[in-house]
C-alpha positions as CSV (number, residue, x, y, z in Angstrom):
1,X,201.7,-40.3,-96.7
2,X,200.2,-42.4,-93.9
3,X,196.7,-40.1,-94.2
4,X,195.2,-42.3,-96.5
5,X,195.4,-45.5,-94.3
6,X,193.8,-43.1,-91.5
7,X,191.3,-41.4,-93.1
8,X,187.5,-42.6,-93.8
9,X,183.8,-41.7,-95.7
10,X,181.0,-41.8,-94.0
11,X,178.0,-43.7,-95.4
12,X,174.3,-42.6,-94.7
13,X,171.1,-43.9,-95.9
14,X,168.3,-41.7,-96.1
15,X,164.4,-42.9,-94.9
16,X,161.2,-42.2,-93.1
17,X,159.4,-44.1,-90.8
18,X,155.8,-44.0,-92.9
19,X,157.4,-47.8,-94.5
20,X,157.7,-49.7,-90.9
21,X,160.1,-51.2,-88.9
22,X,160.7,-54.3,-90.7
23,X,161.5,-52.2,-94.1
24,X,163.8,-50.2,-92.0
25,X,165.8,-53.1,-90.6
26,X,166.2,-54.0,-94.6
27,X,167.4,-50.9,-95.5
28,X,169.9,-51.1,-93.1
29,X,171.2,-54.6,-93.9
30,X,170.8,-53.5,-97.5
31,X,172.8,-50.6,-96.9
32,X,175.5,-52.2,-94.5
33,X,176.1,-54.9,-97.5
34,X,176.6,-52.2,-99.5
35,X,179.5,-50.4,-97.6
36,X,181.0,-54.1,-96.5
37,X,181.5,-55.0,-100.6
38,X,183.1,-51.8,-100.7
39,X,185.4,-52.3,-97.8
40,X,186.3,-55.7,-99.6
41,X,187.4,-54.7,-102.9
42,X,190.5,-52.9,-104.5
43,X,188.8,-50.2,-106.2
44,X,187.7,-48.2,-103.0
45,X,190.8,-46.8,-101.6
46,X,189.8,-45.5,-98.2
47,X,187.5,-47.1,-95.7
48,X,183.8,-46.7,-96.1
49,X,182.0,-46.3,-92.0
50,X,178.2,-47.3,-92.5
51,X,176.9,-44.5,-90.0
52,X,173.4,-44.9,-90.4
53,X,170.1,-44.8,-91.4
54,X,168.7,-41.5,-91.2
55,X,164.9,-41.1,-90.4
56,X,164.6,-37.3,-89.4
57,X,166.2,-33.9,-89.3
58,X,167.4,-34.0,-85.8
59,X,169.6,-37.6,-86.7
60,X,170.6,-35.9,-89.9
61,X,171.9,-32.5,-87.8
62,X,173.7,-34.7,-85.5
63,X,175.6,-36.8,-87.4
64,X,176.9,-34.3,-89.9
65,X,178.0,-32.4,-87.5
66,X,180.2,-35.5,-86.0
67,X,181.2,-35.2,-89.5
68,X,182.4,-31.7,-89.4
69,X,184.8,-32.2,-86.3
70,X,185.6,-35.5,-87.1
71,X,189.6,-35.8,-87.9
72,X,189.4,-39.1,-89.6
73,X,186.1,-38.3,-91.8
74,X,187.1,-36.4,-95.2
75,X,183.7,-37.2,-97.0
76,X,179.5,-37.9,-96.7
77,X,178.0,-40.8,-99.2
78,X,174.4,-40.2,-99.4
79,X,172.2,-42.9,-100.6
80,X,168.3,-42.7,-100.5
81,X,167.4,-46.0,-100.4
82,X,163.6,-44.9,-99.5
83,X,161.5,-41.8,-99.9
84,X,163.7,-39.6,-97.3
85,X,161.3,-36.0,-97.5
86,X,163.8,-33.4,-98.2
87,X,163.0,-30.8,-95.9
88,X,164.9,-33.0,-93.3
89,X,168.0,-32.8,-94.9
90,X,168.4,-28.6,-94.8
91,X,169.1,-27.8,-91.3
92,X,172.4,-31.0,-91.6
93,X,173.3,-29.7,-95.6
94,X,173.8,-26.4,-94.6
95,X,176.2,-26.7,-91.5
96,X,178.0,-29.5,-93.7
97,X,181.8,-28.5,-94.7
98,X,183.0,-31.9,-95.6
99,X,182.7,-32.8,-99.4
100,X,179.5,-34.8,-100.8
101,X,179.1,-37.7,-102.8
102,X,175.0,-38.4,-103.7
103,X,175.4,-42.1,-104.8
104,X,171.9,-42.5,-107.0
105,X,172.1,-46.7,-107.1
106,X,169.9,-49.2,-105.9
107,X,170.5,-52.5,-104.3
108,X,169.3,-55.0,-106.9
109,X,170.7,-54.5,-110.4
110,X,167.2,-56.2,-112.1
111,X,163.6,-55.9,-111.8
112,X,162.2,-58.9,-110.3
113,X,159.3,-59.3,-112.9
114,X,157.6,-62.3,-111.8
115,X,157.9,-61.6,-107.9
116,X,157.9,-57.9,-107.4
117,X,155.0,-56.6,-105.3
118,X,154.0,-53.5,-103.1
119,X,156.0,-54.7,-100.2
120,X,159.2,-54.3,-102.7
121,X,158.0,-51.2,-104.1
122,X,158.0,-49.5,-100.8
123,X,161.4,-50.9,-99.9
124,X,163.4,-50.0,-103.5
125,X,162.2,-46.6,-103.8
126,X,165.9,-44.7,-104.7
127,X,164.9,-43.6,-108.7
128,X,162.3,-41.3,-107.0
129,X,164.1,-40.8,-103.5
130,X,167.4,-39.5,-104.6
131,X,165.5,-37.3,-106.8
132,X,163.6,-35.7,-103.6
133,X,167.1,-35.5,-102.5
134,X,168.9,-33.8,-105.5
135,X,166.2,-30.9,-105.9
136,X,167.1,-30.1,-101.8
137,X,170.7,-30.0,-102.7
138,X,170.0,-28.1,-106.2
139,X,167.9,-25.5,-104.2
140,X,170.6,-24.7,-101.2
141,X,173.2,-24.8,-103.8
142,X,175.3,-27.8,-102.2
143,X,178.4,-28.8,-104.4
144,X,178.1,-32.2,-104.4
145,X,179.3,-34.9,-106.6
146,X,176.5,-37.3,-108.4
147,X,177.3,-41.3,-109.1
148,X,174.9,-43.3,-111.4
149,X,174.5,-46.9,-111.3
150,X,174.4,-49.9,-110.0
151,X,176.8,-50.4,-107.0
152,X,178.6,-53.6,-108.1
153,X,179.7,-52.0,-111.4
154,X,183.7,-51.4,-111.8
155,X,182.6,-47.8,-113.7
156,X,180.6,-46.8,-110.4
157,X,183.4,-47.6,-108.0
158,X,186.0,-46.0,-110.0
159,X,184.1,-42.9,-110.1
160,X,183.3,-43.3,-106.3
161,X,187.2,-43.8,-106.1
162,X,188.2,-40.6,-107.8
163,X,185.7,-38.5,-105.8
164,X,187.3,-40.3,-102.5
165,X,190.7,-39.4,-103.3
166,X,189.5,-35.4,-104.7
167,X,188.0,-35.4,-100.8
168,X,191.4,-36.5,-99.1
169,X,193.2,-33.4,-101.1
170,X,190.4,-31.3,-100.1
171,X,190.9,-32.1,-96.5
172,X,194.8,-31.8,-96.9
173,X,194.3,-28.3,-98.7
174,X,192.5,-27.3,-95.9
175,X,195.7,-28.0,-93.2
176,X,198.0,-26.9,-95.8
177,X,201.1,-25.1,-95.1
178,X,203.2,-23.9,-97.6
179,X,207.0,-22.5,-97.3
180,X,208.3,-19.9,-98.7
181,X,211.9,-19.2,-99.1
182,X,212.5,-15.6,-100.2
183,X,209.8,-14.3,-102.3
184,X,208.8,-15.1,-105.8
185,X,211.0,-14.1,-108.8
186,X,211.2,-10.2,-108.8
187,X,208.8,-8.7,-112.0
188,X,207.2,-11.5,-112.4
189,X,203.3,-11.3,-112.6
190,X,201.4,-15.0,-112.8
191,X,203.7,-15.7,-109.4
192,X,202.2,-13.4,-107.1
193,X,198.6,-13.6,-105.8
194,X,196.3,-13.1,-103.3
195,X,197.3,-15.3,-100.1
196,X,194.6,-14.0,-98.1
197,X,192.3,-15.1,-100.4
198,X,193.9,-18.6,-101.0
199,X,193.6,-19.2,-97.2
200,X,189.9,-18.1,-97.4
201,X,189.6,-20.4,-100.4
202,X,191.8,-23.4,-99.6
203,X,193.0,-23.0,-96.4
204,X,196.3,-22.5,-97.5
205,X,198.8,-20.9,-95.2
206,X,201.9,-19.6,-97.3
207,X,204.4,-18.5,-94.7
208,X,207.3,-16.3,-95.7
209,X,211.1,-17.3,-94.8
210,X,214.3,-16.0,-95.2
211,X,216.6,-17.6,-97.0
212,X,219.2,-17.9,-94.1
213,X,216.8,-19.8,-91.8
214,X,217.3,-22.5,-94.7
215,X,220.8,-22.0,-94.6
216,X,220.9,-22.4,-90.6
217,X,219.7,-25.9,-90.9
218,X,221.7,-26.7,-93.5
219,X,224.9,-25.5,-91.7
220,X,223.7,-28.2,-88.9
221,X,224.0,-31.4,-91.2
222,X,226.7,-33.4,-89.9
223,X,229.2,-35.7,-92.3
224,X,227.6,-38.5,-91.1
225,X,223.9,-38.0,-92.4
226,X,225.3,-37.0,-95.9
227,X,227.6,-40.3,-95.8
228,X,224.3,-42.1,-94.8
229,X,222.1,-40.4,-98.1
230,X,224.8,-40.5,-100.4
231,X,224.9,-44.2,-100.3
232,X,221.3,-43.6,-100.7
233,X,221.6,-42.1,-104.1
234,X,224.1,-44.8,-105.3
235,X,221.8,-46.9,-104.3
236,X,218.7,-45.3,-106.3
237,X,220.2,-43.5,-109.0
238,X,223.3,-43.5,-111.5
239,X,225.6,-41.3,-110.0
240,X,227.7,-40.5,-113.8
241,X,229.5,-37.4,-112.5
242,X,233.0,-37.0,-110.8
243,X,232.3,-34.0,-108.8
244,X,231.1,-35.5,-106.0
245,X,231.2,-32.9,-103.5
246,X,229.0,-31.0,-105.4
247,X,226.3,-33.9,-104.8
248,X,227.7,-34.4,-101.2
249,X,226.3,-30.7,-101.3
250,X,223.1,-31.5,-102.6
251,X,222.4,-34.0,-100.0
252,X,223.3,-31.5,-97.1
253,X,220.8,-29.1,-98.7
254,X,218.4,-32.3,-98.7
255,X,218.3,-32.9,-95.4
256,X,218.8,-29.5,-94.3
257,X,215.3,-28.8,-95.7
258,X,213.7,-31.4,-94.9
259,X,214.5,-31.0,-91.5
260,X,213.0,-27.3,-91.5
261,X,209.9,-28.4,-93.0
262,X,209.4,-31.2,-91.2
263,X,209.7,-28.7,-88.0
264,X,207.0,-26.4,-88.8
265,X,204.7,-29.3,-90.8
266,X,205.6,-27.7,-94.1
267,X,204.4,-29.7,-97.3
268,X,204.7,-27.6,-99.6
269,X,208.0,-25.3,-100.5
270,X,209.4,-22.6,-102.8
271,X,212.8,-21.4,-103.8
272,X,214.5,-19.3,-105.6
273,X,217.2,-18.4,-108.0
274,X,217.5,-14.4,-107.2
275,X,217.4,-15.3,-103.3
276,X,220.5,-17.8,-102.6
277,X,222.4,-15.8,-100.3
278,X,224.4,-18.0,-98.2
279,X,223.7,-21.2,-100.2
280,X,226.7,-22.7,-102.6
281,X,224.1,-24.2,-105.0
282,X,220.6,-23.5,-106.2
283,X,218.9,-26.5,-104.6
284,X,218.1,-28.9,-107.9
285,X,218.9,-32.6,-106.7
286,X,217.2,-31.8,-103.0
287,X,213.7,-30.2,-104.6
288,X,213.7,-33.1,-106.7
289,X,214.0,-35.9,-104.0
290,X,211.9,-33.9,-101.7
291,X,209.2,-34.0,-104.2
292,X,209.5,-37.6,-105.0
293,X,208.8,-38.2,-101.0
294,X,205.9,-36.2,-101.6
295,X,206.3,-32.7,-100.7
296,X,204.9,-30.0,-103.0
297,X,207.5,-27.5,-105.0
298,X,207.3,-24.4,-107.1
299,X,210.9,-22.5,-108.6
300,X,210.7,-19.0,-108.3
301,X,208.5,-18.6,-105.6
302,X,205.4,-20.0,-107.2
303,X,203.6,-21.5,-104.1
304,X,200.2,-21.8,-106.0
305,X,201.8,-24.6,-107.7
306,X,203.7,-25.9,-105.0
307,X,200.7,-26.2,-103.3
308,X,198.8,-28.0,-106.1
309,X,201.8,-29.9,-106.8
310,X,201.4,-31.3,-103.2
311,X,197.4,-31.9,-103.5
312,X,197.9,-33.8,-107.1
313,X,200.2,-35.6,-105.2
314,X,197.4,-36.5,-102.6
315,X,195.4,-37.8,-105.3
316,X,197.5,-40.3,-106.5
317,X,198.7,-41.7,-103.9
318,X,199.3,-45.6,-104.8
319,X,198.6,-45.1,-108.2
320,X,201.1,-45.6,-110.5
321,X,202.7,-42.8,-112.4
322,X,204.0,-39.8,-110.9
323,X,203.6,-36.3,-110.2
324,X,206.1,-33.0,-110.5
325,X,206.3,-29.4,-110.7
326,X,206.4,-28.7,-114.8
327,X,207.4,-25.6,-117.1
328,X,206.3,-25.3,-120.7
329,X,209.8,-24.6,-121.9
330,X,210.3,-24.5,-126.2
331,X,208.4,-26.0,-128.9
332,X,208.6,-28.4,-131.7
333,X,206.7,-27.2,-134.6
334,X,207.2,-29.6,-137.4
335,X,203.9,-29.6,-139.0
336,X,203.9,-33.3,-138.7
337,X,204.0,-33.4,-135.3
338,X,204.1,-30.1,-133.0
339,X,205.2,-30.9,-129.5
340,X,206.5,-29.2,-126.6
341,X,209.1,-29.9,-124.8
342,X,208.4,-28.9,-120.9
343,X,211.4,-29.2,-118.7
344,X,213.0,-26.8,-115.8
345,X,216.3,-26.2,-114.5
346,X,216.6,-28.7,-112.0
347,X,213.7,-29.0,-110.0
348,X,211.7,-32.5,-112.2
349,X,210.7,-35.5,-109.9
350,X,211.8,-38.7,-110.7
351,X,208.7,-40.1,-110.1
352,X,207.8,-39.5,-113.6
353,X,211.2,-40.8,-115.2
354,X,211.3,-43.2,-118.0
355,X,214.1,-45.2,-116.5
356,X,216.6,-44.8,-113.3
357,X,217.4,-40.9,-113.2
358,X,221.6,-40.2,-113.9
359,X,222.8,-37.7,-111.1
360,X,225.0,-35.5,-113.0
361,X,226.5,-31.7,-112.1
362,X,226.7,-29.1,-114.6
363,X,226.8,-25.2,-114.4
364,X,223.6,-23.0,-114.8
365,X,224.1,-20.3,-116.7
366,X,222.1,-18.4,-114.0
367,X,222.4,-17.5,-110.1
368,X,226.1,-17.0,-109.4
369,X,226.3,-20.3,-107.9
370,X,228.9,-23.4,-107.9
371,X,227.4,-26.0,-110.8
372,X,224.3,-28.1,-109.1
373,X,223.6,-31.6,-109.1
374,X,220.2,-32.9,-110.5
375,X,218.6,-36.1,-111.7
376,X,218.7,-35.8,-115.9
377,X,215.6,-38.5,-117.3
378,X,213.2,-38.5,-120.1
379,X,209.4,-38.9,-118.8
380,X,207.7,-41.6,-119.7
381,X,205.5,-42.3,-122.7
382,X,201.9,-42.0,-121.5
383,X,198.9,-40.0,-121.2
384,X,199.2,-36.9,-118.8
385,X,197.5,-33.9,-117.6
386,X,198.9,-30.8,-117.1
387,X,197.2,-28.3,-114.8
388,X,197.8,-24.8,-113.0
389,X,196.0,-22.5,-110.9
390,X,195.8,-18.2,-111.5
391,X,194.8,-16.0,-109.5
392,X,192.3,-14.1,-111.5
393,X,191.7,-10.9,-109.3
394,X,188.8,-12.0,-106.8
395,X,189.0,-15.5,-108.1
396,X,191.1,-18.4,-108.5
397,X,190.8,-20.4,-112.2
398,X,192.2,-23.4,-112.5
399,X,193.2,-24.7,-116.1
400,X,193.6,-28.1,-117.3
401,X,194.8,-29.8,-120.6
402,X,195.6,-33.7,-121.1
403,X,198.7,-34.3,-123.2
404,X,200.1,-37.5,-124.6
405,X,203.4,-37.3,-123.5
406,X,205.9,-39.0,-126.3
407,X,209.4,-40.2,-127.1
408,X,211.7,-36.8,-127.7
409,X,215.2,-37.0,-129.7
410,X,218.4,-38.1,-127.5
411,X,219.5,-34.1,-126.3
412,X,222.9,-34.8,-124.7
413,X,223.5,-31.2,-124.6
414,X,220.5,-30.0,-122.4
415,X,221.2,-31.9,-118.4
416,X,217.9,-31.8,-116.9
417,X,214.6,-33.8,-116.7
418,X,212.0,-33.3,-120.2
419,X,209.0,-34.1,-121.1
420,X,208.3,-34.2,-124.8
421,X,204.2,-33.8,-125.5
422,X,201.6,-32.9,-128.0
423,X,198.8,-31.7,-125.9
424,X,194.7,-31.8,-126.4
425,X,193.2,-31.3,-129.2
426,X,196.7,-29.5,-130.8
427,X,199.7,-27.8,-130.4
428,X,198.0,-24.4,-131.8
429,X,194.7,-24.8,-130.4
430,X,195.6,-25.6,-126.9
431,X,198.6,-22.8,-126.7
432,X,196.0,-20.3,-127.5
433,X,193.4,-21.1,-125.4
434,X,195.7,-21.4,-122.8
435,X,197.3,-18.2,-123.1
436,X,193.5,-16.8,-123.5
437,X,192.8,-18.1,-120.3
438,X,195.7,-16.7,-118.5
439,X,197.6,-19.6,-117.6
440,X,201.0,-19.9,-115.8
441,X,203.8,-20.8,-117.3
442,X,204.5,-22.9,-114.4
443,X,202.4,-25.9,-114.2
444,X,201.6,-29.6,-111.9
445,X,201.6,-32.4,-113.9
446,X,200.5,-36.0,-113.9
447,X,200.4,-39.3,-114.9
448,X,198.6,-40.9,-112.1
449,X,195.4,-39.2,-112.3
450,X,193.2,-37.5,-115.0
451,X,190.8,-34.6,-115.4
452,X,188.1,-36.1,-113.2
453,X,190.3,-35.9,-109.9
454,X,191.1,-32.2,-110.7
455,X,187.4,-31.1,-111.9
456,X,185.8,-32.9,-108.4
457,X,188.1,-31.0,-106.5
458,X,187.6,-27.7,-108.5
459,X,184.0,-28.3,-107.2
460,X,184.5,-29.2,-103.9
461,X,186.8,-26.0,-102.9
462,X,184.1,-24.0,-105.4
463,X,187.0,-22.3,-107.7
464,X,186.4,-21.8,-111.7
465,X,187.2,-25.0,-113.4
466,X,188.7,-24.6,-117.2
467,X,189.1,-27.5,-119.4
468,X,191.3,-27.3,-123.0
469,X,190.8,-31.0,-124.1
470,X,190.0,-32.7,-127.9
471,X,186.1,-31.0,-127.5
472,X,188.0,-27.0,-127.6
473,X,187.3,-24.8,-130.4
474,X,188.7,-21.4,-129.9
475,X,185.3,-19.2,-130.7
476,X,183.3,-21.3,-128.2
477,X,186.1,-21.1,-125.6
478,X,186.3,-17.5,-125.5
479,X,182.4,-17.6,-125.2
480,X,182.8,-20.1,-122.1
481,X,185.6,-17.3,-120.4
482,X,182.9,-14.4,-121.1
483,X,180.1,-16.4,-119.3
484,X,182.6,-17.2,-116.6
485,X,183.6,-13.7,-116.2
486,X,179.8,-12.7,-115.8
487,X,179.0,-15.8,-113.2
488,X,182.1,-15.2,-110.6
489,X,180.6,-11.3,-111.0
490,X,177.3,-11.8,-110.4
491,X,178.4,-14.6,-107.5
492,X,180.8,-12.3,-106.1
């Protein structure tokens, strides 16, 4: 994922010209200073471009339109370090279709009590400027994200940090292409959706292939490429099974699929168990490496997952912890401590194991198939958050719950990657307003980022944002789904 070494926010300073030329040339080194200490520290993951300062609504036009068009610009920092009248912001607000950060700081940290005078006064002027700024935004009904505080502090930057990475899946959402091969699991309902209306929304484009075309480019693998990977995999992994052409297999599938997506700039995939025609094994091993190089998944068809699979993936880029496809599987109801225990099939990345993933190949039970390899692990010990998107029926919801993922029992009869975790606040609680919600059993998980990635992006693309966490009580959440209802119907 090279994008975020090529991808930059765009820093502008709002002012007028009533204060002088000499104040201007101070907000601009003021402002410059600012963007440089964030260029210089750890915290701010993508480059910060100090663009200018802004001083009417013909300079403000133009330079958010640069934005729009720009390739390498996935976000606007707004900072008014002045009085910048409103009114020239509206004509550049409106036209703006990259995401929005409204940074309410100042440069100095402390009042200078024993120095401060008018000629400060008219320089610092950002607790009433950003102000004149966040009514114009509140009245045109820009989504926006809001910072507080002063620029130096680690909370700021972190916040700053999340937004930045939100915007880079934003701007991968909207190139997003998202394979399918065959079509989702046949009667099943959370699955389907609308992918007109995901395009609309996200930009998604969720492109239909047969399952042969997969099995054409997997008939093309030569013995040479799956010598090279295999030694790959004994490299990476603990191979612990014999029946090593049935990994051999698994590697040609690997490559095979990659190669296809790679072709038409997939990033996202589906599969499925009831569409294998042609195919020896259900892919398990190859989803799960494809994943951990950062492509999107979703079994059964599910590309609304895939896709946010892929843009969780976005998020965390560098961060450590992981990110896979998920599936709330059983549950451990000991009144001590309920848990559940969320696995799949196959189809887990590594990136969340405990410990080196063992390749092993076992039969499943299911798809008429030759046994499949796949990586078995435990997931690590940690706080997660598990989240899915529903199409509603004119709306897309997305749900979110954080779960404290913990140490299961040793299962050596059950070969596949688990996660054993109680979620927020409780086992009862949280299954219940999820199920009131009308979430998937198919879900993207993480370890690498938290609520606050998933919530700025939910703004961002403008999509119903639900939240199960240790504040839920089940009489105010169904009161919070009513109002909901009634907003995206009145908004409609």
């Amino acid at each position: 994922m090279n994008f975020i070494n090529e991808s930059e926010i765009w820093f502008l300073t709002g002012s007028q010209h009533l204060y002088g030329e000499k104040t201007l040339k101070q907000v601009k080194i003021n402002s410059k200073s600012i963007v440089d200490h964030f260029n210089g520290i750890n915290n701010i993951p993508l480059k910060v471009v100090f663009k200018s300062v802004v001083t009417s609504s013909d300079e403000i036009l133009s330079v958010l339109e640069s934005a729009n068009t720009s390739k390498k610009c996935v976000g606007v920092i707004t900072w008014m370090h002045t009085f910048s009248p409103a009114k020239m912001w509206i004509a550049g607000l409106t036209i703006l279709k990259k995401p929005l950060l409204h940074l309410h700081t100042q440069f100095n940290r402390d009042i200078p009590w024993d120095d401060m005078d008018m000629d400060f006064m008219n320089l610092n002027q950002s607790a009433h400027g950003d102000r004149e700024f966040g009514f114009i935004c509140s009245r045109l009904g820009i989504k926006r994200k809001v910072v507080v505080g002063y620029w130096k502090e680690d909370t700021v930057q972190s916040r700053i940090a999340v937004w930045m990475r939100s915007a880079l899946a934003f701007n991968e959402s909207k190139n997003l292409k998202i394979c399918r091969f065959g079509d989702n699991m046949r009667d099943v309902a959370v699955t389907e959706g609308d992918k007109v209306e995901a395009q609309i929304k996200f930009g998604w484009q969720v492109k239909y292939h047969g399952v042969g075309d997969l099995v054409e480019s997997v008939k093309n693998i030569s013995e040479s490429e799956i010598d090279t990977l295999y030694k790959e995999y004994e490299s990476n992994y603990n191979i612990t099974s014999a029946e090593i052409e049935n990994i051999r297999y698994q590697a040609k599938i690997e490559l095979g699929l990659k190669k296809f997506l790679d072709k038409y700039n997939f990033k996202a995939f589906t599969t499925n168990f009831e569409d294998l025609h042609g195919l020896e094994q259900l892919p398990g091993l190859a989803c799960q490496r494809l994943m951990e190089q950062g492509y999107g998944f979703g079994a059964e068809g599910d590309w609304k997952q895939s896709a946010l699979v892929y843009l969780m993936k976005v998020m965390g880029t560098g961060l450590k912890g992981g990110c896979s496809f998920m599936e709330d599987y059983t549950y451990h109801l000991d009144p001590v401590q309920p848990a559940i225990l969320s696995a799949h099939m196959l189809e887990i990345c590594p990136s969340i194991a405990k410990e080196t993933p063992n390749i092993e190949v076992h039969p499943l039970g299911i798809g008429g198939k030759d046994a499949p390899a796949r990586m078995v692990f435990n997931v690590s010990e940690g706080k997660g958050i598990n989240a899915t998107i529903v199409d509603m029926g004119g709306r897309m919801r997305m749900i979110v719950n954080p779960v404290n993922v913990i140490e299961p029992k040793p299962l050596p009869k059950l070969p596949v990657a688990r996660a054993l975790w109680v979620p927020e606040p409780d086992l009862e609680t949280s299954a219940t307003a999820w199920i009131l919600a009308g979430g998937a059993h198919h879900t993207s998980f993480s370890m690498a980022i938290n609520m606050e990635y998933l919530e700025d992006f939910a703004e961002m693309m403008g999509i119903e944002f639900v939240v199960i966490d240790k504040k839920t009580n089940i009489f105010d959440f169904k009161k919070e789904l009513r109002f909901n209802d009634v907003y995206y119907l009145l908004n409609k």
